[in-house]
C-alpha positions as CSV (number, residue, x, y, z in Angstrom):
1,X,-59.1,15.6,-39.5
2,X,-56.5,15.5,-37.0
3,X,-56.6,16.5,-33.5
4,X,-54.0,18.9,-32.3
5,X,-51.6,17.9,-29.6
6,X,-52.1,20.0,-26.2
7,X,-48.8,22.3,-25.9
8,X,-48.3,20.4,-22.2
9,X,-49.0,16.9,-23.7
10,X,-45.1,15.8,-23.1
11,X,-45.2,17.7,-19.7
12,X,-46.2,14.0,-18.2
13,X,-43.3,12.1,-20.0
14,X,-40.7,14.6,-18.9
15,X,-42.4,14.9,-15.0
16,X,-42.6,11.0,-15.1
17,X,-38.6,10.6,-16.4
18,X,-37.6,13.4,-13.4
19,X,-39.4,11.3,-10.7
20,X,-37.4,7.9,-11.4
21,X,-33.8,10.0,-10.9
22,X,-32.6,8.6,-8.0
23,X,-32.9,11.1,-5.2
24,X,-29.6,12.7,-4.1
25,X,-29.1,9.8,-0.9
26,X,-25.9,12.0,1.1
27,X,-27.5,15.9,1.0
28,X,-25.2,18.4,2.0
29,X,-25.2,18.8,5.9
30,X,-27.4,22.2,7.9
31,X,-25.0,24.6,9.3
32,X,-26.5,26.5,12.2
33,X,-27.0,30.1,11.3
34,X,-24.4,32.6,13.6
35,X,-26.4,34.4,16.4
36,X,-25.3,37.9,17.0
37,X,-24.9,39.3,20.5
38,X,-28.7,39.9,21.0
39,X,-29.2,36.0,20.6
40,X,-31.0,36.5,17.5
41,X,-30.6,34.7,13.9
42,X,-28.3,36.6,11.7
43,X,-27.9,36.1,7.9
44,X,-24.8,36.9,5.9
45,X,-24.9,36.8,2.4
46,X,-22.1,34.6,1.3
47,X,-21.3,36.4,-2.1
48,X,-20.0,35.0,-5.4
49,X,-23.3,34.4,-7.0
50,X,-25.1,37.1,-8.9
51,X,-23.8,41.1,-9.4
52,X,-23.2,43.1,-6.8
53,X,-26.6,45.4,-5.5
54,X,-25.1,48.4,-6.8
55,X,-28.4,49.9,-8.5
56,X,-30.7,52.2,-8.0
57,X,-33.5,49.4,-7.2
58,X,-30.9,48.9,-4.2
59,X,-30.3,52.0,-2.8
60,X,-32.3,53.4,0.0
61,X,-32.5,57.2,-2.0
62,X,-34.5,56.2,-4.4
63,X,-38.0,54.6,-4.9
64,X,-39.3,52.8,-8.0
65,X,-42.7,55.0,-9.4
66,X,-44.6,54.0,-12.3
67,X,-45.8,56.9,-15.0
68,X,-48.0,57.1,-17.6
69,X,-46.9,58.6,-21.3
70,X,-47.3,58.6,-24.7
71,X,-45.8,55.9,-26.4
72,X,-44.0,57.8,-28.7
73,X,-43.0,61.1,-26.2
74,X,-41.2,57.5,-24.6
75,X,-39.4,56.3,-28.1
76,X,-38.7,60.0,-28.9
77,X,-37.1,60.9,-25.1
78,X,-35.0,57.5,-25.4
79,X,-33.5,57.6,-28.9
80,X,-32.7,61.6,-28.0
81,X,-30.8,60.5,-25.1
82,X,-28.9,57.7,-27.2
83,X,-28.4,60.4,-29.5
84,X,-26.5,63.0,-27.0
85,X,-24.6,59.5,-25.7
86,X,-24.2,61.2,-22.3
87,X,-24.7,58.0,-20.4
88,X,-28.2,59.5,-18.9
89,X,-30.9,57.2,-19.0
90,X,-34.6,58.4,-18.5
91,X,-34.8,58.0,-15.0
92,X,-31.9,60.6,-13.9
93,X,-33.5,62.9,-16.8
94,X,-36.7,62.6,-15.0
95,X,-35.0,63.1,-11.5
96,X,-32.9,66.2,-12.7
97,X,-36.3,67.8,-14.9
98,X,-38.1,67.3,-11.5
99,X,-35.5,69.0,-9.3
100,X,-35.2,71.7,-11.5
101,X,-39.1,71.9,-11.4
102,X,-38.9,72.2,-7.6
103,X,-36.3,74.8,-7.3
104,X,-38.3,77.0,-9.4
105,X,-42.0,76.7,-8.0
């Protein structure tokens, strides 16, 4: 009987290959952070890299909450919502079901 290989076995062999790359020898020089006019550190995001924070998770309106339903009141809300292809996803359904709640109570 044969004894199964560990799933990490070749972890070693791939760590050990990494560590004799010779290290980068001229890293890129430290450029001071600006300091704005109160003397403290300022960061600036130098864009390019990633998409733009134009989300909700980004904007200051909204907050993320986490709710509990059935699995398949979930699978039916989302393929009805694919199925009126208005572009709303469950979140502004929620939002505008809960506003409308609030108007009326």
């Amino acid at each position: 009987m044969s004894k199964k290989p560990h799933p990490l076995d070749g972890l070693s062999n791939i760590l050990g290959t990494l560590k004799n790359e010779p290290a980068n020898p001229s890293p890129a020089p430290l450029t001071p952070l600006p300091k704005s006019e109160s003397g403290a550190m300022s960061v600036t995001h130098q864009g390019g890299k990633g998409r733009p924070a134009t989300g909700k998770k980004s904007n200051g309106e909204y907050c993320q909450t986490t709710i509990s339903i059935r699995k398949e009141t979930r699978k039916r809300v989302k393929q009805a919502l694919l199925d009126a292809e208005s572009g709303q996803d469950v979140s502004e359904l929620v939002e505008e079901l809960l506003s409308r709640w609030l108007s009326e109570i």
